[in-house]
N, C-alpha and C positions, 0 to 999 in steps of 0.2 A: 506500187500504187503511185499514181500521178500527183505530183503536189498540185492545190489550188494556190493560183497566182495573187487571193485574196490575203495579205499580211496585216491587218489590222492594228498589233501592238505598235510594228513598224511607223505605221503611217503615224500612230498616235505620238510617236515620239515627234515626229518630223513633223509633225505638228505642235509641240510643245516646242521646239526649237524657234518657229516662225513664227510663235506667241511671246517668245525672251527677244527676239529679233527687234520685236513687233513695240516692244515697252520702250527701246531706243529709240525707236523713230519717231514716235511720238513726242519726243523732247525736244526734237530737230521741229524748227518751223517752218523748213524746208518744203514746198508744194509736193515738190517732184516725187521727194521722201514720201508722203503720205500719198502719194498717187500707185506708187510699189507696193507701200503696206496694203493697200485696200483691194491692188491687184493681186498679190498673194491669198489673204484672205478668203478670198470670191473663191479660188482657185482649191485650198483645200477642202470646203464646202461639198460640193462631189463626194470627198471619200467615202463620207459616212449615210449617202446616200442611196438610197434603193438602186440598183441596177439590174437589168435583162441579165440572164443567163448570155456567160461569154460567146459559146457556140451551142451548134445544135447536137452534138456529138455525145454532148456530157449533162446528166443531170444537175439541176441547180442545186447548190444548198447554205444557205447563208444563216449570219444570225435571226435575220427574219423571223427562221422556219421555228424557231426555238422556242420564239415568244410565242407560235402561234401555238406550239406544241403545250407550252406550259399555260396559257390563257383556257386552253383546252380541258387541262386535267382539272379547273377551276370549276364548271357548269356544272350543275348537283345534276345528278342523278336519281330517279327514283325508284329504289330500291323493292324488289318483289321478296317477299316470302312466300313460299314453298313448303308446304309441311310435308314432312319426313313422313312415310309411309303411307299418306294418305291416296288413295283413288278419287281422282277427282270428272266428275262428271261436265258434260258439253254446258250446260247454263253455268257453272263455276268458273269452267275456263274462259265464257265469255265473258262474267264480270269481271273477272281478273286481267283480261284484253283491254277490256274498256278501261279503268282505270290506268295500267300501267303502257300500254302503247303511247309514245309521243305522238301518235301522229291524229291521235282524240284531243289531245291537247293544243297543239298546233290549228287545229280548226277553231277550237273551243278561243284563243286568246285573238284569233283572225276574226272568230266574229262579235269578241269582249271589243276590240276595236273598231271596228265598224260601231257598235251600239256608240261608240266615244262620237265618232265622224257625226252620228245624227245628229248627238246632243250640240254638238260646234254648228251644226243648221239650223238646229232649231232656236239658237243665244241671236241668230242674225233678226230675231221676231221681237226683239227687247234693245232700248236704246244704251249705248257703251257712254259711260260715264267713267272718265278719268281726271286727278286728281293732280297738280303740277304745283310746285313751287321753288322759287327762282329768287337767289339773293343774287346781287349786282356789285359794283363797284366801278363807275366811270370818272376815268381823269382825264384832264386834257389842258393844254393851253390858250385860253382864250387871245386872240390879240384885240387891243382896242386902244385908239390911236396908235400911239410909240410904244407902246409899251404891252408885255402877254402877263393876261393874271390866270393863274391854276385856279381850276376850275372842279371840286370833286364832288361827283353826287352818289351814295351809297343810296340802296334799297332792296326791299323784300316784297316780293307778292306769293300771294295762294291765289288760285283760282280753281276752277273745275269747266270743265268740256266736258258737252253733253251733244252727244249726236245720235240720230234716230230717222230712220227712214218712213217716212207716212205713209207711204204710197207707191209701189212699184208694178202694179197688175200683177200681182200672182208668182215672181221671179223668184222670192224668198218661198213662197208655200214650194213650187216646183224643184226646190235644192231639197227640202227638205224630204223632197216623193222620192227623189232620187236617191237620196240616204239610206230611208226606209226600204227601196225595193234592193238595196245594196243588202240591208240588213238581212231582211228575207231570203236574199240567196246565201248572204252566209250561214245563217242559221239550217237553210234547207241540205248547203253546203255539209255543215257540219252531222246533221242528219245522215249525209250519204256515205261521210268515212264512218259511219259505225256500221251502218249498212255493210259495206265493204270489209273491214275490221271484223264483222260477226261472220261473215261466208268465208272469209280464208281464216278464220278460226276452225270452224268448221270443217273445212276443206282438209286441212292438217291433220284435224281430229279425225276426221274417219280416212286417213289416209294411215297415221298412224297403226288405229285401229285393225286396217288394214293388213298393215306391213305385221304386227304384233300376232295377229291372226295366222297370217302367211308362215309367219314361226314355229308355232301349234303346228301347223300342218306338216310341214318340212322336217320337223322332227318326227313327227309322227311314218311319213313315207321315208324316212330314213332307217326308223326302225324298219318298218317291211320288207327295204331292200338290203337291207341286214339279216333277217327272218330267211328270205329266200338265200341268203350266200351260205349261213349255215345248213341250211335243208341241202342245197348243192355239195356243198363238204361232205357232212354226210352220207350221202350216197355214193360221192367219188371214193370214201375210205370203206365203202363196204360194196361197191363194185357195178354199183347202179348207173353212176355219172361218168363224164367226159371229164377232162382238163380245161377242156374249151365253152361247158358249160358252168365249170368254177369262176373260170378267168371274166365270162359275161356277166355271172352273179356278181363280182367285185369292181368288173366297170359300172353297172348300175348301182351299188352301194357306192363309189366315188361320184358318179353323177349327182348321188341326189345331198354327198358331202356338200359339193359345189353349188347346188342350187339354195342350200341352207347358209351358207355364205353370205352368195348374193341376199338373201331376206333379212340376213341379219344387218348387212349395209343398208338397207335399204330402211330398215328399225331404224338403226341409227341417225341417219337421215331426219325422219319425219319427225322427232324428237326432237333432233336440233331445230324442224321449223316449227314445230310449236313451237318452242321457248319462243322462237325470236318475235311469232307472232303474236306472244303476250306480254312482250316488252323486256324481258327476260334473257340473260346469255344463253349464246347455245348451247354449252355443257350443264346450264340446267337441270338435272334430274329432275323428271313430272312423270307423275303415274297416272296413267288413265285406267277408267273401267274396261274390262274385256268389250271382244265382242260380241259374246255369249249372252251377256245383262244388258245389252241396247236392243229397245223394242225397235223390232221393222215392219212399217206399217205394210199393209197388203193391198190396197188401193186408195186413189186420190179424189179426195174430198171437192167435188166440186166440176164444173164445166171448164172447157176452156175459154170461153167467153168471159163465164165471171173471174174467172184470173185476170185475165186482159184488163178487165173492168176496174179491177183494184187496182191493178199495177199504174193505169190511166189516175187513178184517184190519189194514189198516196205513194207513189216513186219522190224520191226528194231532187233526185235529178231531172225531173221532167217538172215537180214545182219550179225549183232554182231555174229554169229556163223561161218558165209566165213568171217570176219575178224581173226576170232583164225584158221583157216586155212592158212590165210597169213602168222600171228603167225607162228604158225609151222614150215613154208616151209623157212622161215628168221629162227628159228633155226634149221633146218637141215643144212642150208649153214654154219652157225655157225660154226656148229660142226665138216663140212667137214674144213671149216678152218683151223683149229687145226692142221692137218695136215702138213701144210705149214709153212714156216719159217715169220719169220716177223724184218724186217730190221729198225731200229732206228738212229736218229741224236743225237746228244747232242752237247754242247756247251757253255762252263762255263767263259766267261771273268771276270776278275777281276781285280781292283783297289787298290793296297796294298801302304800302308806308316807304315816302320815298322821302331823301334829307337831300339838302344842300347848302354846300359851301361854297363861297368866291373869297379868292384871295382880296383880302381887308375889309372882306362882310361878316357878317355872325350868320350863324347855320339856316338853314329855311329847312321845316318839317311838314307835309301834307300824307292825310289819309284818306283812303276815298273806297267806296267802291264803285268798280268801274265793270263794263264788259258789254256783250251785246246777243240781240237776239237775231237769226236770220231763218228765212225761207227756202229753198233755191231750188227750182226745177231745173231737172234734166233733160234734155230731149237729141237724140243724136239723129243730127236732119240727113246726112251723108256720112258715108262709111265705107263707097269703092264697093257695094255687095259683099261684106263680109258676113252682115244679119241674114240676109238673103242665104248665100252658100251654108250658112250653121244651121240654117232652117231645112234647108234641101239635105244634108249630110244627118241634121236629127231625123228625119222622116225616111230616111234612106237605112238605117237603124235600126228604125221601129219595125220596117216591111223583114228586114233582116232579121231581127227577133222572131217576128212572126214564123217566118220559113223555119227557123232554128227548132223551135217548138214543133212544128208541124213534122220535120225528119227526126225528131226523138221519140214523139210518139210512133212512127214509124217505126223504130228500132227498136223498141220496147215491145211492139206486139209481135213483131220478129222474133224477139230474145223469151217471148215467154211463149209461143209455139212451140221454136224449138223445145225447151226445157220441158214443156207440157210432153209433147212427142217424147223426149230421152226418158221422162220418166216412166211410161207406159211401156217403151222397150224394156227399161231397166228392170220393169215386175213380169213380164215375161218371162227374160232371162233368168227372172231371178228363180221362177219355176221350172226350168229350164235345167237349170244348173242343181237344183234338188232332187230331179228323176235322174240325171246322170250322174251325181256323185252316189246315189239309193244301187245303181247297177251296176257302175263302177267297183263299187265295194262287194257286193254278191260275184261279180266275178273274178274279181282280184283271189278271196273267198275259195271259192270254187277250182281255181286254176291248180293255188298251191297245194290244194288239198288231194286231187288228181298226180299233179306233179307227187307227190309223196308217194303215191301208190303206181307211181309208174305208169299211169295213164295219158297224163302230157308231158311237152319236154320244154323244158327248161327258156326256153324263147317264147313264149308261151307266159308261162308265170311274169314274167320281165316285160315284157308287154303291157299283163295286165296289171301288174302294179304300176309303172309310166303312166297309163291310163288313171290310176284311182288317184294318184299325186294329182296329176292334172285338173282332174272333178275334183276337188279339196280346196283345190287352189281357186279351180272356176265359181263352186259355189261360194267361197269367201269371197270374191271379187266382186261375185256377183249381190252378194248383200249390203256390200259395202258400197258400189254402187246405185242401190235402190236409196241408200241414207245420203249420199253426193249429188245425186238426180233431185231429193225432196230439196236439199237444202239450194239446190241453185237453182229450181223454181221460186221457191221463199224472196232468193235474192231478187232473180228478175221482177215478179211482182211487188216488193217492196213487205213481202207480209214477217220477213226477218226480225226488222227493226219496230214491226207494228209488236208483235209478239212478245218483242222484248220490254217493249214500254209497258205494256200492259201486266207484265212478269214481276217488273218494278213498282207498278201501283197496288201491288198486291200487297 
């Protein structure tokens, strides 16, 4: 292993050296002397400083990374429970998402801050009153003729500053439209990661589902091609079969070893993304319901129009985008603002008790209150077109926003054709895949049954079990499919998260 040319004990000595160095020099009233010390000094400063990686050859790793590691294991975490044995259904695992996903949280405190931002625009609507107080002490030497007499005057004031803007055309209301449309998109913002949050919940769940299904099944054609190697055995030990239709029964019972494998990685898999998509580690154990006990609905409620229509009405991503329009048009106002003067109060009283002394006078004491009141307009007559240019860059913004909005709704009617479309194929298929798994199985059925009496041979039965695996597999996919098609329409139209509020107010 390469040593790192980093020795820190080292240094620390040699630097404890030019610290005991350092304590003599300073005895010395020597320039020169203290012009070394100071240049040493300066010099070992560096060591204990942040550096680049040496080269590019070699990974960095300094004390740095230590603290970052250990600052790290500090941050709580929020811990999921899991109940042991339980089947947990798709509205369970979504509350359990929502709550424990950071990344609900993360929107939820981005837009607890924004609310903070308004409230700081809206304080700009009320006048700051600050409170100051100031003890003193001035000395000095008067001269007066030949002679200087000390001169000492001690005091204290309190006072208060009060400032307050009367009048600005609207600059203050316009920060504060700009807050509020800030706000609105977070909020819409935060709308949309749950939106999002509840579809790849989802997505997982009936993936899983899926995969847990696919299990069922591959066990199930495992048996069968099992069923046919023993019926092939037997007939090869009583004189019926080949060698070479045992050998094919046992490639096909290894085939469908191998494809039970693969499902079971693939279980495994979609287990791990649930967990992580409900906040949870991936070696989580979570039980879901079969896919036996999940109703599949058999057509879709509604036009495609009035989907489009919802999704136009209640997308949080297509709100959050007419909220940066509001944006905008709060700073256009802004910016015409600028234009106009802006008229200010102020007003500073104060509480003063001041002493004085002169050398071979007796003390002098005054208290008073003092301070003043003023007016002051603003008016910025020249500025080189920089009002001008903020004007034309707010309004350049606004038309910006606008388009922005305009190609979401585009996207949006896009994304929910599509999905309308997949879903309709998806119920197709789905009867599709239920006439051919029904005939599948009749002739799988049928084959071995033949194949026993000598009637067909042995490629044949192998065939049509390859065939009934397949319809097993096809009709799971395909169900599982019809619930992945509902739920990413859901998403695209926004009726996900409509659903789920409405679940909550219950």
């Amino acid at each position: 292993m390469q040593q790192s040319d980093f020795r820190p004990h080292s240094h620390r000595r040699a630097l404890d050296n030019r610290c005991a160095r350092s304590s003599r020099f300073l005895k010395s009233k020597d320039p020169a002397r203290k012009t070394i010390l100071l240049t040493i000094l300066m010099a070992a400063v560096p060591i204990f400083a942040q550096n680049p990686p040496a080269s590019p050859d070699h990974a960095w790793h300094g004390p740095e990374e230590r603290h970052v590691s250990t600052d790290g294991q500090r941050v709580n975490l929020l811990a999921l429970t899991v109940e042991n044995g339980k089947a947990y259904s798709l509205p369970e695992l979504i509350d359990l998402a929502e709550a424990h996903n950071p990344e609900t949280r993360v929107a939820w405190e981005n837009a607890r801050a924004q609310a903070a931002a308004l409230g700081i625009a809206r304080s700009e609507l009320y006048p700051v009153l600050s409170a100051v107080a100031l003890s003193e002490v001035d000395r000095a030497e008067i001269p007066l003729g030949t002679r200087f007499y000390r001169f000492t005057a001690p005091g204290a004031q309190v006072s208060l500053n009060l400032n307050y803007t009367i009048l600005d055309f609207g600059a203050r209301r316009s920060r504060i439209a700009e807050e509020s449309a800030q706000l609105l998109a977070a909020n819409f913002e935060f709308n949309d990661v749950h939106r999002k949050l509840i579809f790849l919940v989802q997505q997982t769940y009936y993936r899983l589902l899926n995969a847990s299904a696919q299990d069922i099944a591959a066990r199930a054609s495992l048996a069968n091609a099992r069923a046919v190697e023993q019926s092939a055995e037997e007939r090869l030990r009583n004189g019926l079969a080949t060698l070479p239709d045992v050998l094919e029964a046992r490639s096909a019972t290894a085939q469908s070893q191998y494809d039970l494998q693969a499902v079971l990685g693939a279980e495994e898999a979609a287990r791990g993304d649930l967990a992580t998509a409900l906040g949870a580690p991936a070696a989580t154990m979570i039980r879901v319901e079969p896919l036996s006990e999940v109703p599949t609905p058999e057509s879709i409620a509604g036009t495609v129009e009035q989907v489009m229509n919802r999704a136009l009405d209640q997308r949080p991503d297509l709100e959050a985008e007419l909220a940066g329009v509001s944006l905008a048009q709060a700073q256009r106002k802004e910016a015409r603002a600028a234009y106009y003067p802006t008229l200010n109060f102020r007003a500073s009283p104060s509480l003063q008790s001041l002493y004085e002394q002169q050398q071979t006078l007796p003390w002098g004491h005054t208290a008073d209150l003092t301070g003043g009141v003023a007016l002051s307009l603003n008016w910025t007559v020249f500025d080189g077109g920089a009002r001008r240019s903020r004007l034309m860059q707010a309004e350049a913004d606004l038309r910006k926003a606008e388009s922005e909005v305009n190609a979401v709704r585009d996207g949006i009617e896009d994304e929910v054709w599509t999905a309308y479309s997949n879903l309709n194929t998806a119920f197709r298929q789905r009867e599709a895949a239920a006439a051919l798994l029904d005939s599948a199985t009749q002739s799988y059925a049928a084959a071995l049954e033949s194949y026993k009496y000598g009637v067909r041979d042995l490629l044949d039965v192998t065939a049509a079990q390859k065939v009934l695996a397949q319809a097993r597999s096809a009709d799971i996919l395909a169900r599982t499919q019809v619930l992945t098609s509902l739920a990413d329409l859901a998403f695209r139209s926004g009726d996900a998260i409509q659903s789920n509020r409405r679940k909550r107010q219950q």
